[in-house]
C-alpha positions in Angstrom: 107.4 58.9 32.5 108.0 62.7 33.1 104.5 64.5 34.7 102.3 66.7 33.5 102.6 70.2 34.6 99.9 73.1 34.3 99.7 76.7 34.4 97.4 79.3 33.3 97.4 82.9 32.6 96.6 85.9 30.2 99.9 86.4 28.7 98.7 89.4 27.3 102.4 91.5 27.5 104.6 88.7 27.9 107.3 89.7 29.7 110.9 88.0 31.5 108.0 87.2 34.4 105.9 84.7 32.6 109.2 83.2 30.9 111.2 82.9 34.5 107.6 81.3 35.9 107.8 78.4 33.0 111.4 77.7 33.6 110.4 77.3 37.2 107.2 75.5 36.4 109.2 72.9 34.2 111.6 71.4 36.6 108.4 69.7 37.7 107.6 68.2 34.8 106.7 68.1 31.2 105.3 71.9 31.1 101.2 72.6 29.1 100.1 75.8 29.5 95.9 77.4 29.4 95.6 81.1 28.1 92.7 82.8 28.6 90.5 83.9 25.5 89.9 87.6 24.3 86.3 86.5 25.2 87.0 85.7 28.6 89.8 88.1 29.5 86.8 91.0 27.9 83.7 89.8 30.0 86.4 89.2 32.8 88.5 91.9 32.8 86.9 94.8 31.0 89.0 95.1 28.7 90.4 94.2 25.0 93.7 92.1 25.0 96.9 93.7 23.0 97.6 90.6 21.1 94.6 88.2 20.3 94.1 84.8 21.8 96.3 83.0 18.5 99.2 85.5 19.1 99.4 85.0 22.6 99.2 81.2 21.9 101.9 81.8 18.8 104.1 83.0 21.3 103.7 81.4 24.2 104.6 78.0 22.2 107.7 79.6 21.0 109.0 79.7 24.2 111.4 76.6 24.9 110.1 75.7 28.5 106.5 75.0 27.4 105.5 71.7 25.6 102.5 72.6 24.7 99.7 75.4 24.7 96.0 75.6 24.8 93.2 78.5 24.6 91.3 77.9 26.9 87.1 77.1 26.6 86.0 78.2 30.1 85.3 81.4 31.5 86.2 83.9 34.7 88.6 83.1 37.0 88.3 78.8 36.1 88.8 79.2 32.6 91.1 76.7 32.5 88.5 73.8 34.2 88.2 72.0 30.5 91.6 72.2 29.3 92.3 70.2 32.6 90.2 68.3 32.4 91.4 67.1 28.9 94.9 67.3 29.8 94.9 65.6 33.1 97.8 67.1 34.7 99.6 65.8 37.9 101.1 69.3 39.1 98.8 72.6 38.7 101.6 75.7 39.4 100.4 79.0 40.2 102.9 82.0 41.1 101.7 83.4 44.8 99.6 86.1 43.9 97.6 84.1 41.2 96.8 81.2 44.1 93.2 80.9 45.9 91.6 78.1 47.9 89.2 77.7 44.8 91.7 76.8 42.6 93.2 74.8 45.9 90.0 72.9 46.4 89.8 72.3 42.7 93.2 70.4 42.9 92.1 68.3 45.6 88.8 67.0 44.2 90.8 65.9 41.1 93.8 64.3 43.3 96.1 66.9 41.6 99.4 68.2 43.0 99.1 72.0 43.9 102.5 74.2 44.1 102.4 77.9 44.1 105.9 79.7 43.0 107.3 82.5 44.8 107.6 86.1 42.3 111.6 85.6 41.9 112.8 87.3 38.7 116.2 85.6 36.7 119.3 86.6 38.6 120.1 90.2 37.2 116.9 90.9 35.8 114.1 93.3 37.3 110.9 91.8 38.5 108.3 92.7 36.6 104.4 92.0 36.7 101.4 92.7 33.6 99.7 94.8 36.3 102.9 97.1 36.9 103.8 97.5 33.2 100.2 97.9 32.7 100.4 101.2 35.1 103.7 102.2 33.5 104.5 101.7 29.9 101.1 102.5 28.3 102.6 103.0 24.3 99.4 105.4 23.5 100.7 108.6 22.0 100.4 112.1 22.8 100.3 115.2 20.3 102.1 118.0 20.2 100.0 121.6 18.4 102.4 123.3 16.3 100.3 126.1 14.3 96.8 127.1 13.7 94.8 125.0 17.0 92.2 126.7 18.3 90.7 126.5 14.8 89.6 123.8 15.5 86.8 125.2 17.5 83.4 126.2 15.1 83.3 129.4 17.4 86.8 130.2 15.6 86.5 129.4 12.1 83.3 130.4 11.7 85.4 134.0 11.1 87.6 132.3 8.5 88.8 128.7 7.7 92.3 127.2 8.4 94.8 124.8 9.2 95.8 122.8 12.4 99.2 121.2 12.2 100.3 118.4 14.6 102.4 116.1 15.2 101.9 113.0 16.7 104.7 112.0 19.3 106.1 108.5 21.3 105.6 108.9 25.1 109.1 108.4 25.5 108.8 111.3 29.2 106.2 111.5 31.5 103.6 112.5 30.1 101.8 115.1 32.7 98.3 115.8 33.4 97.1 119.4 32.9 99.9 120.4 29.9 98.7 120.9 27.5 99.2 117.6 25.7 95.8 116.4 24.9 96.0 113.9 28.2 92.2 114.3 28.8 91.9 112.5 25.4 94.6 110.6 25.7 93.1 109.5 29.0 89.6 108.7 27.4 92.0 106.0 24.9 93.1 104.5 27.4 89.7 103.6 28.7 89.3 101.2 25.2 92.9 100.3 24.6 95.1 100.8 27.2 98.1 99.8 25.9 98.4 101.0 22.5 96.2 102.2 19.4 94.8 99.7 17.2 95.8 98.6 13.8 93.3 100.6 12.2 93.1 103.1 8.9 94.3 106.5 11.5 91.7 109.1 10.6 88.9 106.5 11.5 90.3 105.6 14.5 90.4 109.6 15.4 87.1 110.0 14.2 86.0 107.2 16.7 88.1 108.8 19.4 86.7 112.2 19.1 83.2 110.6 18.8 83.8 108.3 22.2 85.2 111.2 23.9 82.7 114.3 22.9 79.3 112.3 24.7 76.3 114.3 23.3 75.3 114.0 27.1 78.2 116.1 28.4 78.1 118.3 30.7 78.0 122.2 29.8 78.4 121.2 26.0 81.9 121.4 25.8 83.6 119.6 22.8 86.9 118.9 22.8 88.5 119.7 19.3 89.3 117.1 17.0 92.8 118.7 16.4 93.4 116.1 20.0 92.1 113.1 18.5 93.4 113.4 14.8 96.8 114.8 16.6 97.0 111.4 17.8 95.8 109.1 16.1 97.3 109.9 12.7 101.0 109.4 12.9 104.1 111.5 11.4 103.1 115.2 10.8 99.5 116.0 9.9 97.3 119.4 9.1 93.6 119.7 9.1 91.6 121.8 7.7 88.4 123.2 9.5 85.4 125.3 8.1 82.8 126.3 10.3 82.6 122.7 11.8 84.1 120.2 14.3 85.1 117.8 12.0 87.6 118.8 9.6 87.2 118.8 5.6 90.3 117.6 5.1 93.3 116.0 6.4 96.5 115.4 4.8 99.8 113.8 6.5 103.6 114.0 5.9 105.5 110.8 6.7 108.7 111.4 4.8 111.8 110.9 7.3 113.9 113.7 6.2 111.4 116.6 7.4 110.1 114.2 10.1 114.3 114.3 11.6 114.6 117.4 10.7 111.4 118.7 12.9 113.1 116.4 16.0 116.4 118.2 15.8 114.4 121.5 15.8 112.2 121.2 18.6 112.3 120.5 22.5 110.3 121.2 25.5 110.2 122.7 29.0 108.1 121.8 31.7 106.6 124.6 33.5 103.9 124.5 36.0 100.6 122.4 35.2 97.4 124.7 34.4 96.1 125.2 37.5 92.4 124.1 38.8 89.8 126.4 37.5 91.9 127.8 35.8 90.1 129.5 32.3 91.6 130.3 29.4 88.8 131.3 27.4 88.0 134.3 30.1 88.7 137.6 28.3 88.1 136.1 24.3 88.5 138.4 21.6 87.9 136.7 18.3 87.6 138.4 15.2 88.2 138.3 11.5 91.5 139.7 11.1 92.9 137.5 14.3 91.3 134.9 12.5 93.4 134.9 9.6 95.7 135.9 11.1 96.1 132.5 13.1 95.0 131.0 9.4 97.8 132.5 7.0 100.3 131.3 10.2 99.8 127.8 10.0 99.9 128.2 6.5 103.5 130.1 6.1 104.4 126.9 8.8 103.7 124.1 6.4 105.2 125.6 4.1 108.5 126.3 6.4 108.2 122.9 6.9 107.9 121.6 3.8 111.1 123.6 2.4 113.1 122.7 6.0 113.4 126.6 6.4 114.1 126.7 9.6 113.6 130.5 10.1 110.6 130.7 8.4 109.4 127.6 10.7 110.6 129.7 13.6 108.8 133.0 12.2 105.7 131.2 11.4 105.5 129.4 14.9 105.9 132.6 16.6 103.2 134.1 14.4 100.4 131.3 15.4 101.3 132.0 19.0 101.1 135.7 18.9 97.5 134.7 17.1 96.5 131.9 19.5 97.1 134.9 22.7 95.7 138.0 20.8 92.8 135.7 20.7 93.1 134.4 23.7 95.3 136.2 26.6 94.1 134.6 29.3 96.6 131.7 27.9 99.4 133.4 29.4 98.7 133.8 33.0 100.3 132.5 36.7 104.0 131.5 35.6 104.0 131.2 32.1 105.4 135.0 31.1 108.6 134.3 33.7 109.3 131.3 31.7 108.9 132.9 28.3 111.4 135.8 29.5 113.8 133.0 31.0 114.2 131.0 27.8 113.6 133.8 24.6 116.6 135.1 24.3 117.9 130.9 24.1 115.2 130.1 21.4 114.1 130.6 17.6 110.4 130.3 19.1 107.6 129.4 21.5 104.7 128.8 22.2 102.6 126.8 24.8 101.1 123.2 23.4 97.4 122.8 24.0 94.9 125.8 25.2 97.8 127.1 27.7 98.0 128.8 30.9 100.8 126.5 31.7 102.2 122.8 30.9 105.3 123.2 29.2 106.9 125.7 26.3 107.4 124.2 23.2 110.2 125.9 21.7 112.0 126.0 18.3 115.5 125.4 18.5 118.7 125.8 16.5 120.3 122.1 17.2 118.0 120.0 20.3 121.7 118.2 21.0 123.4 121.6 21.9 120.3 123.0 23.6 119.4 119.7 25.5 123.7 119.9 26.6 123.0 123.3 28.0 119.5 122.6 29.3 119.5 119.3 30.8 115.5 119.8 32.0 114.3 120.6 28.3 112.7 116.9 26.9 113.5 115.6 23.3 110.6 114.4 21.2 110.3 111.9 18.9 107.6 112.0 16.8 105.6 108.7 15.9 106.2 107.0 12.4 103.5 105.4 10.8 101.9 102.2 11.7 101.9 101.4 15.2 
């Protein structure tokens, strides 16, 4: 009669890992695996799964090394004392950085075999871990500003309503701090859901965003604009329209695929320097009326431009909310950013600088992103997030 083998885990982004450590698990036996709850891995771990407890267990069965899996009824780092204790094994297996003399001592009380696996990853596959893609592949978006942001600020619209238009973008580069790319609120998602957004209606889950991120207790008052959240939480391309308040009136979001590929082939970005510490760009403010709507009747002409795939008029209008955003705001050109601008204007349709500038990258409007990407290997290509997930 074959043995009974156990092995517990998360299994929270199953990856070639897990499956190599059940094929090498199963030579000992018949192989039963214990996954930790949402529960547990929550009071445990601080933090919410990706995939609940009956996905993980879904697919975890699926796989062809394991006989059978349980959730598991304990808690902490034991969780799995009653599902032993109900399956009886005769071989616990542990890979060598999930091994402890608790779980050692545990084994010997019960008269059960204890083997602990090496890390060794399939022949011509890398070696991966949960904590490592944890670290590295976070799939939580970014935004990118095209026209109208800074409205998004009560201080600003209180001269004259508007639009902000963004669009909500994969991290398919590095994402860099300091950018211009909404990464402070990006960073603030990543404290709930690390790994991904929720599958939740997208203007509540900005609205809970900008809430968690805007603590009435923070210091110096400062509230980040909602044109970060909504930017990217609500997939596709999206405009919002704000009136004197933080919160906008209204939001509406495009989603159809022609203007959506027709925005990718038209934009691209170049990293410049981060904003440096300290660095303000609010120092030197002139708002007024006129720059007001200004900024307003820009955003405006660039939905439009949009809508009708002009790209000219998208270029003109971009240009316009720029030229806005800095009579504004001058100090959002400052350290490197003007050199760059020289370098790349004669190149480009358009710039601007994502974010409240003074460095981070310039966003420019392009004729084709192939041909300019070919012939400027250190601009990125974006790819702006679809709807859904």
């Amino acid at each position: 009669m074959s043995k009974k083998v156990f092995v517990s885990g998360c299994y929270d982004l199953l990856h070639s890992g897990h499956v190599e450590f059940f094929r090498q698990a199963a030579a000992y036996g018949d192989l039963y695996v214990g996954i930790g709850s949402d529960a547990t891995i929550l009071s445990y771990k601080n933090h919410k799964t990706v995939y609940s407890e009956q996905e993980r267990l879904f697919m975890v069965k699926s796989i062809r090394y394991v006989k059978d899996a349980f959730i598991n009824a304990g808690s902490g780092i034991m969780d799995f004392v009653p599902t032993v204790d109900f399956l009886k094994p005769d071989i616990l297996v542990v890979n060598e950085d999930g091994g402890n003399d608790e779980k050692r001592r545990f084994c010997e009380e019960r008269g059960i075999q204890y083997v602990v696996l090496q890390r060794v990853p399939q022949e011509g596959l890398t070696a991966r871990s949960s904590t490592d893609l944890k670290k590295t592949e976070s799939q939580i978006p970014t935004r990118l500003d095209l026209a109208g942001t800074w409205i998004d600020q009560p201080y600003v619209s209180q001269y004259a309503p508007g639009w902000a238009i963004t669009i909500s973008l994969e991290p398919t580069f590095e994402i860099r701090e300091r950018c211009g790319l909404s990464t402070s609120t990006r960073n603030m998602i990543k404290k709930i859901w690390p790994y991904q957004l929720p599958n939740m209606a997208p203007e509540m889950l900005a609205k809970l965003v900008f809430c968690f991120e805007n603590d009435p207790e923070r210091s110096a008052g400062i509230i980040s604009g909602a044109q970060d959240a909504i930017g990217i939480c609500v997939p596709g391309l999206c405009r919002h329209y704000y009136n004197n308040r933080f919160w906008p009136e209204k939001i509406e979001s495009c989603q159809d695929e022609p203007i959506l590929s027709w925005l990718e082939n038209h934009l691209a970005m170049i990293p410049m320097e981060p904003r440096r510490p300290r660095c303000s760009v609010v120092d030197g403010k002139d708002i007024t009326e006129t720059k007001v709507k200004a900024l307003a009747k820009a955003a405006d002409d660039c939905w439009q431009a949009i809508m009708n795939r002009d790209l000219q008029a998208f270029a003109a209008a971009y240009q316009a909310s720029f030229q806005a955003q800095t009579a504004m705001f001058p100090a959002m050109i400052q350290g490197t950013v003007q050199s760059y601008i020289d370098q790349y204007r004669d190149q480009v349709l358009a710039w601007k600088m994502p974010g409240a500038g003074g460095g981070g990258y310039l966003a420019c409007v392009v004729s084709d992103v192939a041909a300019f990407i070919l012939s400027h290997p250190e601009a990125i290509r974006l790819t702006i997030r679809r709807g859904g997930m």
